[in-house]
MDAnalysis code that builds the backbone (N, CA, C; Angstrom):
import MDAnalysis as mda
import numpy as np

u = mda.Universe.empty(315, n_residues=105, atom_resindex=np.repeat(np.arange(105), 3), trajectory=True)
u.add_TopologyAttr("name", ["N", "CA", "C"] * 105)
u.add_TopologyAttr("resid", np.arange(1, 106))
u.add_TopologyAttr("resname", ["UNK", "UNK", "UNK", "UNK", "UNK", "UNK", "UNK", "UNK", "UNK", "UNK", "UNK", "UNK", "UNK", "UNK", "UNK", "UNK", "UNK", "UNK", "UNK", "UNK", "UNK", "UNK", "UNK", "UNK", "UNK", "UNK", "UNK", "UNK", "UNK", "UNK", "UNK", "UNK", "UNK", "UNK", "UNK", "UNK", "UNK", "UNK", "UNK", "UNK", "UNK", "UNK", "UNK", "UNK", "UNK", "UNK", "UNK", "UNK", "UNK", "UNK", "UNK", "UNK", "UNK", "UNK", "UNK", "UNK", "UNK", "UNK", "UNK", "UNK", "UNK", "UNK", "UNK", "UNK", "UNK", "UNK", "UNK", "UNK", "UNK", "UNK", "UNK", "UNK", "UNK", "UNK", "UNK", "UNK", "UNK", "UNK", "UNK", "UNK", "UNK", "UNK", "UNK", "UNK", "UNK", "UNK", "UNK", "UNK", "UNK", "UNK", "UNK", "UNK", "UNK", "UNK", "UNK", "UNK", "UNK", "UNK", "UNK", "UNK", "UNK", "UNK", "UNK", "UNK", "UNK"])
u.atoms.positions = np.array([
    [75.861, 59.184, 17.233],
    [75.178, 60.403, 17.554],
    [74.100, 60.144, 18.597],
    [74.210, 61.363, 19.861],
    [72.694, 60.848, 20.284],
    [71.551, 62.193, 20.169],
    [71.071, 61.681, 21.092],
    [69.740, 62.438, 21.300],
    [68.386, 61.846, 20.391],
    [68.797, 60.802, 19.657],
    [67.586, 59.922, 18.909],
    [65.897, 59.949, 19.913],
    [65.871, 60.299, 21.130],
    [64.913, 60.110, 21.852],
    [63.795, 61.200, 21.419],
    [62.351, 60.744, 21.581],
    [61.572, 61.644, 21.340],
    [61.173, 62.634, 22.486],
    [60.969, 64.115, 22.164],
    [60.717, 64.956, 23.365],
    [59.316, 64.169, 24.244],
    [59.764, 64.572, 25.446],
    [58.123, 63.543, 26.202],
    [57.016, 64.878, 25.385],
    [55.840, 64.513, 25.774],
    [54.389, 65.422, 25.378],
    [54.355, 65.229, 26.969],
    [53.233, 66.348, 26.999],
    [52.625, 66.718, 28.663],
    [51.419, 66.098, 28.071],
    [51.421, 65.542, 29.629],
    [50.287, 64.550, 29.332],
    [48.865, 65.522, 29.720],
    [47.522, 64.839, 29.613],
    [46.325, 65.382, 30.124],
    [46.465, 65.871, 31.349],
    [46.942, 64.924, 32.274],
    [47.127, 65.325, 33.859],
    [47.785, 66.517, 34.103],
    [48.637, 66.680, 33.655],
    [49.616, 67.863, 33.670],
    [49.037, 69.119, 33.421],
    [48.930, 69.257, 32.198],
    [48.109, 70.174, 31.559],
    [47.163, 70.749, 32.601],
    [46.199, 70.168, 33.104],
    [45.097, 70.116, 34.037],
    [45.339, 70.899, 35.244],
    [46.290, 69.708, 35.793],
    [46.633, 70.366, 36.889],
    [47.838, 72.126, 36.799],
    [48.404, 72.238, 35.259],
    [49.013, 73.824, 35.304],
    [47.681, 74.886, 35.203],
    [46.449, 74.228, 34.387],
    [45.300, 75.252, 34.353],
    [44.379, 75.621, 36.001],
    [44.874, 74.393, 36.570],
    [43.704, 74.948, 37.871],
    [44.764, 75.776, 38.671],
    [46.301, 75.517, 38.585],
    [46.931, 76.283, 39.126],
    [47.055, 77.973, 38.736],
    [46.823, 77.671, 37.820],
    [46.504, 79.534, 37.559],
    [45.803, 79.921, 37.603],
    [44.412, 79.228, 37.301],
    [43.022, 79.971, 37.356],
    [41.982, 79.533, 38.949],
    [42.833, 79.104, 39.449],
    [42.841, 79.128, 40.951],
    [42.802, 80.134, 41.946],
    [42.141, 80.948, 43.159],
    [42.244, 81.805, 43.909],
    [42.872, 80.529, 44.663],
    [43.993, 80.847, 45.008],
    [44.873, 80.465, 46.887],
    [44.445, 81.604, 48.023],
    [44.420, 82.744, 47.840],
    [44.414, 83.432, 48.732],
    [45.474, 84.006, 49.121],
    [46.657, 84.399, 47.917],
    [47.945, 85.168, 47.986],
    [48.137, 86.471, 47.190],
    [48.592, 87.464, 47.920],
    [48.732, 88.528, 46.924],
    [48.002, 89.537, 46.956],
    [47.860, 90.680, 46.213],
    [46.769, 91.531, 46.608],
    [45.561, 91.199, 46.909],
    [45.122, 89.993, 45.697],
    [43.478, 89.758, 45.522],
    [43.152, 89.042, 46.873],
    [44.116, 88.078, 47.771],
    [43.638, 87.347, 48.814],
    [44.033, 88.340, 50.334],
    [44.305, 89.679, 50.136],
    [45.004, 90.748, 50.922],
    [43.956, 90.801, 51.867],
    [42.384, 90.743, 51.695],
    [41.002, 91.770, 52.165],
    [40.616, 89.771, 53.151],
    [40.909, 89.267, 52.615],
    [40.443, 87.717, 52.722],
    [41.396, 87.174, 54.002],
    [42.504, 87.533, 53.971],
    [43.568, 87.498, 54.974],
    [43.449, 88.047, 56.233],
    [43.525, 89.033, 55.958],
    [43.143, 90.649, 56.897],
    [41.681, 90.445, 57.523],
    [40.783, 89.822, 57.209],
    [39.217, 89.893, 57.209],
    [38.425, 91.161, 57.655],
    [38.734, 92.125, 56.638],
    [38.563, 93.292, 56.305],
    [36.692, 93.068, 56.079],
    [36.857, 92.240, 55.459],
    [35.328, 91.611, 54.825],
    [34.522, 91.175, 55.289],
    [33.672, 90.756, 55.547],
    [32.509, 89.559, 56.452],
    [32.660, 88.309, 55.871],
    [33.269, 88.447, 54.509],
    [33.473, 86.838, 53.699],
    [34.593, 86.214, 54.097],
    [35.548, 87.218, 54.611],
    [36.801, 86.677, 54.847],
    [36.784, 85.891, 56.057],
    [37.879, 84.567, 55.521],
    [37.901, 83.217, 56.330],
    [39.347, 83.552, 57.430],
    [39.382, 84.709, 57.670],
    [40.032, 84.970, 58.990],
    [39.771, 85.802, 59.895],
    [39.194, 84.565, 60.900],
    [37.971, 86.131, 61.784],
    [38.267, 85.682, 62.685],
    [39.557, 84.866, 63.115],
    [39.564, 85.189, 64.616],
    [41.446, 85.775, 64.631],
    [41.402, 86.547, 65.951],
    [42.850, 86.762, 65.887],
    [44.073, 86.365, 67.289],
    [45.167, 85.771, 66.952],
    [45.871, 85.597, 68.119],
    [46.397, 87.086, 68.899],
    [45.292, 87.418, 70.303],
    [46.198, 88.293, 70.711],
    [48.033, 88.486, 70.978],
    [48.914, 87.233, 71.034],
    [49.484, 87.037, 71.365],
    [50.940, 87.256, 70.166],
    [50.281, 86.944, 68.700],
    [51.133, 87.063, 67.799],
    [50.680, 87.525, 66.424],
    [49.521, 87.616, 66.686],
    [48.536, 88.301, 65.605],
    [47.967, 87.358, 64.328],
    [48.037, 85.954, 64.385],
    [48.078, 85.256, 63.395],
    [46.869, 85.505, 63.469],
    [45.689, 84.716, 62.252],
    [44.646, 84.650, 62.296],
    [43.863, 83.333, 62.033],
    [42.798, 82.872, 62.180],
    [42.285, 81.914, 62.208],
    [40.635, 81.652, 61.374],
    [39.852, 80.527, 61.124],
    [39.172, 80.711, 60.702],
    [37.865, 80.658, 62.049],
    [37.986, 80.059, 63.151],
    [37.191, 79.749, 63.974],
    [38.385, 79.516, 65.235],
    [37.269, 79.485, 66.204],
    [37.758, 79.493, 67.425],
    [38.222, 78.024, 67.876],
    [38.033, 77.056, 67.503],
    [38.757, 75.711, 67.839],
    [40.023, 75.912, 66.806],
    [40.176, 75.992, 65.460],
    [41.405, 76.675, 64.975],
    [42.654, 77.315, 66.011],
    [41.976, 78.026, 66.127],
    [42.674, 79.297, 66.947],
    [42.994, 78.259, 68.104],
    [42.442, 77.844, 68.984],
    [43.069, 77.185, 70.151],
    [43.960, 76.205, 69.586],
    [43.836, 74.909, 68.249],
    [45.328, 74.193, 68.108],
    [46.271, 75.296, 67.847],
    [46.332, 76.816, 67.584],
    [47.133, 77.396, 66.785],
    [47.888, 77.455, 68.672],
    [46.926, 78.067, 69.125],
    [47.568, 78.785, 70.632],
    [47.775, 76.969, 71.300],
    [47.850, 75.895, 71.406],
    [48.777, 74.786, 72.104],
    [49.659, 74.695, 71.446],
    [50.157, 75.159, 69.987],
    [51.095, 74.325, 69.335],
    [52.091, 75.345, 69.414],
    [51.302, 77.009, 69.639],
    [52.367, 78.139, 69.470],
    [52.977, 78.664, 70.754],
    [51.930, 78.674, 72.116],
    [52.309, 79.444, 73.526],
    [51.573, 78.482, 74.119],
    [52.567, 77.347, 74.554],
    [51.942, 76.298, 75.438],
    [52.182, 76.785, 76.572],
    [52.844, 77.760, 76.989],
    [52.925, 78.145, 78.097],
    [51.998, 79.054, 79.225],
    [51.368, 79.904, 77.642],
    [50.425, 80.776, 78.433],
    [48.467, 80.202, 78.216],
    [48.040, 80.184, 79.212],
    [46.829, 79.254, 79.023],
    [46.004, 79.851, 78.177],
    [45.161, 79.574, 77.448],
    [44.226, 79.952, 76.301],
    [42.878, 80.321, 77.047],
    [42.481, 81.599, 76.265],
    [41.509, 82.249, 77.535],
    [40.897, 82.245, 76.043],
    [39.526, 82.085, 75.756],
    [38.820, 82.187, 74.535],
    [37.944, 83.510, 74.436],
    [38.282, 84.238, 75.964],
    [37.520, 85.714, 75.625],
    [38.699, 87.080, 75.481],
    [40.297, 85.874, 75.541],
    [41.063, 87.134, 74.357],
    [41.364, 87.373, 72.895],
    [40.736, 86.288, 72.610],
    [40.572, 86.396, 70.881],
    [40.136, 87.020, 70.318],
    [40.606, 87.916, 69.497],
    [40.376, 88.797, 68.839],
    [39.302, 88.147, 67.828],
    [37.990, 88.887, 67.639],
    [37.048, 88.742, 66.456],
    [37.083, 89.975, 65.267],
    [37.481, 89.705, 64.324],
    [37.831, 90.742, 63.271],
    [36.434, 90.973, 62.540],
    [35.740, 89.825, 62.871],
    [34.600, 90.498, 62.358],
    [33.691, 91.257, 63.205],
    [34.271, 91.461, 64.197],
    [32.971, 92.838, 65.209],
    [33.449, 93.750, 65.043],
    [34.663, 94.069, 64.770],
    [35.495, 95.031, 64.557],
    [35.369, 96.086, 63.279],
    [35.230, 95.265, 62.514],
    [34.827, 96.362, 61.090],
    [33.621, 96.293, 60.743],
    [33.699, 97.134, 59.497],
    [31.812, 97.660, 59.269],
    [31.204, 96.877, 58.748],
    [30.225, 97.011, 58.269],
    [29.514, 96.108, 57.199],
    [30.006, 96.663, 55.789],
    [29.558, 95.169, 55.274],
    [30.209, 95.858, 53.251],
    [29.071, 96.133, 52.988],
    [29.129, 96.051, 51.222],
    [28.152, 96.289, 50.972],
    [27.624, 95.257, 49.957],
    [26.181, 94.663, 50.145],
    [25.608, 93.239, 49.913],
    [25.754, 93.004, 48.900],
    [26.195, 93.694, 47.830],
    [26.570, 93.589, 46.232],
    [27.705, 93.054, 45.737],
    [28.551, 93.213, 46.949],
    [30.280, 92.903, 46.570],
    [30.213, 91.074, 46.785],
    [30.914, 90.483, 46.047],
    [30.756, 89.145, 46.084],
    [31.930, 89.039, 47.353],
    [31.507, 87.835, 48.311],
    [32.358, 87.415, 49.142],
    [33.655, 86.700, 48.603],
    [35.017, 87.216, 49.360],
    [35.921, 86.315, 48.885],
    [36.068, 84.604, 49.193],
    [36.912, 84.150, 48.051],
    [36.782, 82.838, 48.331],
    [38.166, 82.155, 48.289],
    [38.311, 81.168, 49.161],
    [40.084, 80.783, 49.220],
    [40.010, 79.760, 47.294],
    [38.861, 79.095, 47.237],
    [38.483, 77.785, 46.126],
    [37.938, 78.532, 44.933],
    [38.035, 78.679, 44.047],
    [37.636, 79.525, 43.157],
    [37.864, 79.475, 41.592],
    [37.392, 79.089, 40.651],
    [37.917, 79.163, 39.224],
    [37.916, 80.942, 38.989],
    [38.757, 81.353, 38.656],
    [38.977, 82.981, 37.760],
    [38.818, 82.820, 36.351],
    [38.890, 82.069, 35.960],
    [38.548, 82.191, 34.101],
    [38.222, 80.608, 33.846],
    [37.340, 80.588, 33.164],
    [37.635, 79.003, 32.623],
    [37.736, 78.477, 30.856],
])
């Protein structure tokens, strides 16, 4: 007969690493939607590729994005879109989003 083997146990590590994975903000999904978009002043995407619309967190960002994406067309740093001049102010009460984040502990 087999199967005599004992089931493994999840070890500490494991465990650990399934809890930070859930109680983790990544920045996917509705909740990382405003953070993406940088709808926000907190949000870590405030610059934008005129060219394909990606977004960035800063302007040296944005230029490896534009050599690696349109090596062809030269990188002008006064067509970058800033998403944050663009929208309003929030309001100082709302907590800024964050990509690093515990949600429950």
């Amino acid at each position: 007969m087999t199967g005599k083997a004992k089931p493994k146990k999840h070890t500490a590590k494991e465990i650990a690493a399934k809890v930070d994975a859930a109680t983790t903000n990544r920045g996917g999904g509705k909740a990382g939607m405003k953070d993406r978009t940088g709808l926000e002043k907190g949000g870590h995407a405030k610059y934008e590729c005129p060219h394909c619309k990606v977004t960035a967190p800063d302007v040296k960002s944005m230029q490896i994005h534009h050599d690696a994406r349109h090596p062809k067309i030269p990188f002008e740093e006064d067509k970058v879109v800033n998403l944050h001049a663009t929208t309003s102010v929030p309001e100082s009460s709302k907590p800024r989003p964050g990509v690093r984040g515990s949600l429950k502990k």
